[in-house]
N, C-alpha and C positions, 0 to 999 in steps of 0.2 A: 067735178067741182074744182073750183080756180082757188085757189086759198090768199092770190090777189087781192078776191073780193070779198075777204071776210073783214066785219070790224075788227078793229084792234083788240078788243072785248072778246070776239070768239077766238080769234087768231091763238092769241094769248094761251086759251083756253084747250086749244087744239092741239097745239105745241107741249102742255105741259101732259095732258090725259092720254094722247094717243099711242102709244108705244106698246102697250101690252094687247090693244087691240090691232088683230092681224085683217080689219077692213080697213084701216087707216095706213097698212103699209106702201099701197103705190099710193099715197098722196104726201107721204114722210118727206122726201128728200123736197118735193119744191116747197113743203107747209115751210121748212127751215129756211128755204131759201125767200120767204118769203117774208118770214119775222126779221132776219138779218139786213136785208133791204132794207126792210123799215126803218132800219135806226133808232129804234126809242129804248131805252134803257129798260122799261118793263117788260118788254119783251125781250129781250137779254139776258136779264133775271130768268126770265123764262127758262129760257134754252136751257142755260148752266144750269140751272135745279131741276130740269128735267133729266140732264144726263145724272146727278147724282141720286135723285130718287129712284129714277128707274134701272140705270148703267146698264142697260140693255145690248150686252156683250153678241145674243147669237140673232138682233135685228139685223136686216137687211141694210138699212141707214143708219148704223150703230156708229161707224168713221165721221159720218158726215154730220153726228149729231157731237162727235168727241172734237173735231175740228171746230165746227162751231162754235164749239161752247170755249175751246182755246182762244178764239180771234176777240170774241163778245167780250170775253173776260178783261181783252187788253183795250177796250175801249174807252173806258174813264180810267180817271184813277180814285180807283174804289176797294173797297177791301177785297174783291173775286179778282183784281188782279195780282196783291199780295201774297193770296192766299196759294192762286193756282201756282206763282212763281218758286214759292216755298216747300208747298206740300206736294208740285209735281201731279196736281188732280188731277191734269188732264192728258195723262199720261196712263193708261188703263191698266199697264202695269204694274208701274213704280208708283202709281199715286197709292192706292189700297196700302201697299207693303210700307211705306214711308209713313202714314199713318197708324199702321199697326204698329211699328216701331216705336214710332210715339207714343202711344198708348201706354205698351209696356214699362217705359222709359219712367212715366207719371206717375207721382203719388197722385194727381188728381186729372183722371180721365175727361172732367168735364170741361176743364178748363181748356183741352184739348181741342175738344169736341167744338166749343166758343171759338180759340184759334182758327180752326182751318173751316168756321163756317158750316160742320157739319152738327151742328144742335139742332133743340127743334124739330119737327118734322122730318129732319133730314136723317136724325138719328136712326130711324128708321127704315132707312131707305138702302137702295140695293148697294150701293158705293158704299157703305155704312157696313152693312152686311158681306162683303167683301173684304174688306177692313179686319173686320172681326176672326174673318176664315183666315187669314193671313196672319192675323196675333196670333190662333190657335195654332198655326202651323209653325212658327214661330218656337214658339213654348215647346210643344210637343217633340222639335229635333235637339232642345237644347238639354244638356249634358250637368248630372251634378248638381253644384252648388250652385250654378247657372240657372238649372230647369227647376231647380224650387222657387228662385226670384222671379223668375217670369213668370210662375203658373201664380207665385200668392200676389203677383201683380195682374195677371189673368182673372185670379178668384176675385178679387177686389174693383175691377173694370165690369165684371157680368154682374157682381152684387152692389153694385154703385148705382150704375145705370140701367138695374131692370130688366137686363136682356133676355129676352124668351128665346126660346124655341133653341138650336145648334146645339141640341145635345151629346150630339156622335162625336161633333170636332171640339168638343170641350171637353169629354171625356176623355178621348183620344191625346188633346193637351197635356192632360193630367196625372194621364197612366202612364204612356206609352214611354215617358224619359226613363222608367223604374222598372221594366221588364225583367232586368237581372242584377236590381239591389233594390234597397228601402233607403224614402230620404228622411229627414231627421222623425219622430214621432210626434210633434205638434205638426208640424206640414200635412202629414198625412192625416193627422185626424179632423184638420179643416177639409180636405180636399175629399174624404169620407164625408163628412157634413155637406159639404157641397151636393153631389153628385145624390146621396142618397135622399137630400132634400128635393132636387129637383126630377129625377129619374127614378128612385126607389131604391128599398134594399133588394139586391141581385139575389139575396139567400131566398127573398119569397116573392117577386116581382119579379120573376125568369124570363118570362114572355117579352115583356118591357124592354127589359138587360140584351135579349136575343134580337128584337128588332134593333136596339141601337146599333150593335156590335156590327150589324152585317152593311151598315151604311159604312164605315172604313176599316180598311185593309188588316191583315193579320199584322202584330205587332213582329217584332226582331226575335228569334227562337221561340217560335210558334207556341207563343204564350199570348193567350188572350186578355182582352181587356177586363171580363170576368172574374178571371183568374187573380189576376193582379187585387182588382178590389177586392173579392174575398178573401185574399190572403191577409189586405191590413186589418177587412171587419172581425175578421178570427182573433187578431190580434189585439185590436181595441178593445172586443168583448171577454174578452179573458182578465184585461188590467181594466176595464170598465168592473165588472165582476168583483174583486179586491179592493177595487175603490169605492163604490158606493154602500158593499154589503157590510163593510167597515165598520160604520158606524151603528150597524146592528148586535154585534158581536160584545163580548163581556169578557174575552180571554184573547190578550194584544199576545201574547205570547203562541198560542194556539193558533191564532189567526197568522201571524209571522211566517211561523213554519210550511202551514200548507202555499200560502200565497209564494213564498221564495221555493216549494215544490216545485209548483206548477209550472209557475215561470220557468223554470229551468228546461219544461217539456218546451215548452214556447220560445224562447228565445233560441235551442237550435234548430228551429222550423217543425216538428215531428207533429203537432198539432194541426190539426188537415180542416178541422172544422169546429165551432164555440157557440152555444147557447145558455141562456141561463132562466132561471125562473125566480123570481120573489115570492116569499109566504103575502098572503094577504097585510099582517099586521108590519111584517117587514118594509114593505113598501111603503106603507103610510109612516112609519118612522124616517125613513130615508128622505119622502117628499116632504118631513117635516124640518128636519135640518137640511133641507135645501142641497142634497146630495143627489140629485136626482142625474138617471141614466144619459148619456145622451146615443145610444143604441139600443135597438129595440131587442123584446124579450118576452118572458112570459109571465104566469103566476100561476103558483101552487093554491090548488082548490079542493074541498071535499070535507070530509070530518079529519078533525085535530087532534084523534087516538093517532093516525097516521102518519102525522105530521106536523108539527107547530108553526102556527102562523107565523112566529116570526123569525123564524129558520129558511132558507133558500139553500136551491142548488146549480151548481153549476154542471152541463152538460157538457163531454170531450168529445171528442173522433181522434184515437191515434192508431194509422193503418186501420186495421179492420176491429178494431177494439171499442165499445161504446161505453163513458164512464159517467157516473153521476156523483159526483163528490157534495158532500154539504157544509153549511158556514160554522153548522155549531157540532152536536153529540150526533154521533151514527156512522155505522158504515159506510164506505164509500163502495160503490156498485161497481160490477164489471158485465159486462155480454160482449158476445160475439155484434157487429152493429148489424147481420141479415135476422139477427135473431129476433122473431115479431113481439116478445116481451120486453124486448129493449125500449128507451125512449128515444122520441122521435125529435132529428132539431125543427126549431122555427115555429113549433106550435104554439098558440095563443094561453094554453090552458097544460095544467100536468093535472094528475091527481098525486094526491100524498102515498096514495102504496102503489103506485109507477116506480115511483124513485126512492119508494124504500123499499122496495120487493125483496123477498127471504127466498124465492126460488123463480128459476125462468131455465133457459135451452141449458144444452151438455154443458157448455162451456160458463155459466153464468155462476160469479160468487162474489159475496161482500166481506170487505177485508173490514178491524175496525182499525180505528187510531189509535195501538199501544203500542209500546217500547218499541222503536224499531220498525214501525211501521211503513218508514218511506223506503227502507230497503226491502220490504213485502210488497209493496205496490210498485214499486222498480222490475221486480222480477216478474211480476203476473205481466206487466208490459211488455216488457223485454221475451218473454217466452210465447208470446200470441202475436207479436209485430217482430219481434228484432231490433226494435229500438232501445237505445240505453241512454240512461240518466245522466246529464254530462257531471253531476257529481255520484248519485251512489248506483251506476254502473248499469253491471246487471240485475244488483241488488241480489240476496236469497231469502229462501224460504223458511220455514221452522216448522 
């Protein structure tokens, strides 16, 4: 076939569809050569929105479609010669990265997007999608106070504009600056929302977390991208915990005390792993003032000799230690965590004599909350882990 002899109409047609089919590759270079000849502006159009929809980098006439669409561009004076002069589009490697730059740069990504001509349909498209790998890479080497501005300008680019699918190099954006610190605690708990909205929570959607993980590379000291998220979800759910089971409670004093415990295990890192459970009656109090969780959890179920609905507990992991503490009256649990009477995290569902159990393995005992009690629970830690309470220590016994 002569591409000569096609109407303007298929020509057109040919020029803009054919790229990703490999029977149209020995007729690529002269079908261009044949729309350029033409000289008509719609065909022009053509060309250039065919390299950015498709930007078909490992074609065979991929140069000769980049050239093109360079020469076409400077044939009127039209907004594609503005654009390509500015944005370097047709430049297959500065162009993507000068726009990703852009991007980041904007409070308002679409406006962007209008600028360099790539809305619309094109948003879509492979140049567009390159673009985007280039913000993420962007973000993801940046440092600091740096790499949270670009990532909550990252977050607000992929939630603006809809973007699906590049879950690996958006995670990888997001984590990878934080391997060996935390940035401030709002950032991260957007960037938790993020990630767990679109990819899932990693604590029960493993399989998911694993297939992303293996699309890019280990991070810097061979900390994974897993790791990292779980570490802030541990985090969130522990001060999620405090925060919403709050307004359940009838003793701000009681409640004080344990909540500035805990935290104390939490903010030196010793806490490895965090879930929690709401009584039935608790959670509908919570969702009635409008306190509701924004991390997922569980709920206490079964008869209310066991446990009052409107009581919850929160689940620890510190070292090999499994604890069940609760909002209101009762002892706090302790087990070994191999020990199969212990409770399990991430489950949907507890029963109430799970987490108030009176006996389980060798090592299993319930401390209550009397005089002194935090330096009793300091010491049962401190004696199964080796961790100490960065206020009451090793804490002792009585």
């Amino acid at each position: 076939m002569d591409p000569r002899t096609l109407s303007r109409r298929d020509l057109r047609r040919l020029v803009s569809d054919m790229w990703p089919d490999e029977r149209c590759d020995g007729i690529a270079r002269a079908t261009l050569d044949a729309a350029v000849a033409a000289n008509a502006k719609s065909l022009d159009r053509s060309v250039l929105t065919a390299y950015l929809r498709h930007f078909p980098r490992d074609h065979p006439s991929f140069e000769a479609l980049r050239a093109a669409s360079a020469m076409t561009a400077e044939r009127y004076d039209w907004a594609w010669r503005a654009r390509g002069r500015k944005w370097h589009l047709w430049d297959e490697g500065a162009g993507p990265d000068r726009v990703a730059a852009a991007l980041l740069a904007s409070d308002d990504p679409a406006l962007v997007l209008r600028e360099t001509g790539l809305d619309g349909d094109l948003a879509q498209g492979a140049f567009m999608a390159d673009a985007l790998e280039a913000a993420c890479e962007q973000a993801g080497r940046a440092q600091g106070e740096q790499a949270q501005l670009l990532g909550t300008r990252l977050i607000a680019l992929f939630d603006r504009l809809a973007i699906g699918g590049m879950e690996a190099m958006l995670a990888w954006a997001l984590l990878a600056p934080w391997a060996d610190t935390n940035p401030a605690k709002a950032y991260g708990k957007k960037v938790v929302k993020l990630l767990v909205d679109r990819i899932g929570d990693p604590r029960m959607d493993t399989a998911r977390w694993q297939a992303v993980a293996t699309e890019i590379p280990e991070l810097s000291g061979a900390k994974s991208l897993l790791d990292i998220l779980k570490r802030w979800l541990t985090e969130l759910t522990v001060r999620e915990f405090f925060k919403v089971v709050s307004v359940t409670t009838n003793d701000p004093t009681q409640w004080a005390e344990r909540e500035a415990f805990w935290l104390g295990y939490l903010d030196t890192g010793v806490i490895i792993d965090a879930w929690f459970a709401l009584g039935i009656r608790a959670k509908d109090v919570i969702a009635a003032k409008g306190n509701r969780s924004s991390v997922d959890h569980g709920v206490i179920v079964g008869d209310r000799q066991y446990a009052d609905p409107s009581h919850s507990s929160l689940i620890l992991s510190i070292g090999n230690e499994r604890i069940a503490e609760w909002s209101h009256s009762g002892a706090c649990r302790f087990w070994e965590a191999k020990d199969r009477t212990a409770p399990k995290t991430y489950s949907a569902e507890y029963f109430g004599f799970q987490l108030r159990a009176m006996n389980g393995g060798a090592d299993f005992t319930y401390i209550p909350h009397q005089s002194g009690w935090q330096r009793r629970f300091a010491n049962r830690i401190y004696k199964r882990t080796g961790q100490r309470h960065p206020k009451f220590g090793e804490g002792f016994d009585w």
